[in-house]
N, C-alpha and C positions, 0 to 999 in steps of 0.2 A: 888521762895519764895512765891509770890500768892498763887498757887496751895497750897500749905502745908497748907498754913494759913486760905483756906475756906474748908480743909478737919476737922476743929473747930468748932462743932455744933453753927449756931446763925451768925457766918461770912459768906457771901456771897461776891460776885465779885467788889461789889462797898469799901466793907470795907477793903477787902485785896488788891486790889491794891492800897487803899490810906495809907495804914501803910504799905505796901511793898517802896511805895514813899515817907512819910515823913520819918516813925522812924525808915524804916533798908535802906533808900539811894539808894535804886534800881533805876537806872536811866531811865529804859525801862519800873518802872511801869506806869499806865495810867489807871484810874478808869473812862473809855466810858460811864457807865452806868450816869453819873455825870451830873443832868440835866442843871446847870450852863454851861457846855464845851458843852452839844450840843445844849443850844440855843445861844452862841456865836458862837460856828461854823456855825450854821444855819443861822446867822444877825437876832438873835430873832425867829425864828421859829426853834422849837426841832429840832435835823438832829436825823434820827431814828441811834438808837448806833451801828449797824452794818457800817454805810456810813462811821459814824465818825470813827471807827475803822482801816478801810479800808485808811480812811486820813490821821491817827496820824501813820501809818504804814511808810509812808512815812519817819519818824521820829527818826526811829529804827535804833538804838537803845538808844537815847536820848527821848523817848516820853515823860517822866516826867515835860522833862523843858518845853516840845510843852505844857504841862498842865497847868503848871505854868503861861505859857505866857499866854495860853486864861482866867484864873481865873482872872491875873491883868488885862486884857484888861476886863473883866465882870465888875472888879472894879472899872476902868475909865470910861464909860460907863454908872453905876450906880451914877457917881459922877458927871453927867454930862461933863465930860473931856474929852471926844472922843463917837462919835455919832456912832448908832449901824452900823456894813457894812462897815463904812470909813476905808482907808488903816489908818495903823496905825507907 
């Protein structure tokens, strides 16, 4: 589904895998390039999007909810609700 959608002049990797994962439900998409998800994967420092790729791989073919999961924990986090690094 990705694929298709950045062969769309102006769509690149970050935008097609996140409408690949909201609006058509692809459960394997995973938008790495996302610099929210690699500085939570990171505990605050970027993880370069090749590492994180190679992580969220482990995931597959659910990666989308491994996304989800680090976006809410960014959220908690941000809301002071869980400190960065701590298991969660």
């Amino acid at each position: 589904l990705a694929q298709r959608l950045q062969a769309v002049p102006g769509i690149g990797p970050w935008t097609a895998q996140y409408v690949a994962m909201r609006a058509l439900g692809d459960p394997d998409a995973f938008p790495a390039e996302d610099i929210v998800l690699r500085k939570v994967a990171g505990a605050g420092a970027a993880m370069p999007t090749r590492q994180l790729t190679e992580y969220a791989d482990k995931s597959r073919p659910w990666r989308a909810y491994a996304g989800m999961y680090l976006w809410k924990r960014a959220m908690l986090e941000r809301a002071g609700e869980l400190k960065p690094g701590a298991p969660s």
